[in-house]
N, C-alpha and C positions, 0 to 999 in steps of 0.2 A: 320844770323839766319840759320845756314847752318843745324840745325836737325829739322827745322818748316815744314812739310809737304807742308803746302802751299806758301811757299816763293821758292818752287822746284817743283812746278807744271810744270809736261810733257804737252808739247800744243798742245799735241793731245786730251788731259782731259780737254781743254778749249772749251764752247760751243758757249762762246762771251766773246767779248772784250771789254769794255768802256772804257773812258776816266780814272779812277781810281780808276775800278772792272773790276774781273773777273767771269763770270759763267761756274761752271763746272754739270754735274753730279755728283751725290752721288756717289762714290766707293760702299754703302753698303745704299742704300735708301729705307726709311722707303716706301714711295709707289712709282709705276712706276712714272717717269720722273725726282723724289725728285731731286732738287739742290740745289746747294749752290751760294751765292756772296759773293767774298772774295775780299779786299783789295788790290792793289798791292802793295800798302806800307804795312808793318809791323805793324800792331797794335792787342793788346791784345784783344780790345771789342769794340764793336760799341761805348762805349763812349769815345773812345778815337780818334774817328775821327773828320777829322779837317771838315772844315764850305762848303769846294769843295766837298768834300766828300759827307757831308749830303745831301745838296744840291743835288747830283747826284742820292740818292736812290729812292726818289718815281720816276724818270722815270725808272728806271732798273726794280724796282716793274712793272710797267705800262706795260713796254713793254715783258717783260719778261710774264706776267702773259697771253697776246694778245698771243704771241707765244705758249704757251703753250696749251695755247683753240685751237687755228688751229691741231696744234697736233692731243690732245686726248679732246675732247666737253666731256667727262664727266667728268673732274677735277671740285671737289667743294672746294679745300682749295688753 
């Protein structure tokens, strides 16, 4: 997938790393901190992740969200 943006992510644009995601900052975020978790497989949409995968979001959610309050305390979304 060599023209996918994110199958070419610089790792320096990676904020963490899990087992099978990535979080970066937004290039172009809608509010301070906006990120993303991407895949490191290849896939078109969330439904096309496999059962490891899903499995693995609500802690990325979780943890990610905890970080993010240490950060900035007034994030509400």
């Amino acid at each position: 997938m060599s023209k996918c943006i994110f199958c070419n992510l610089i790792s320096n644009r990676i904020s963490y790393e899990y087992k099978n995601f990535y979080v970066v900052r937004d290039a172009f975020p809608v509010t301070p901190l906006h990120s993303l978790i991407i895949t490191k497989r290849h896939v078109v949409s969330y439904f096309q992740c496999n059962n490891d995968e899903l499995a693995e979001i609500p802690l990325i959610l979780d943890t990610q969200k905890t970080e993010l309050k240490l950060i900035d305390q007034n994030i509400s979304g």
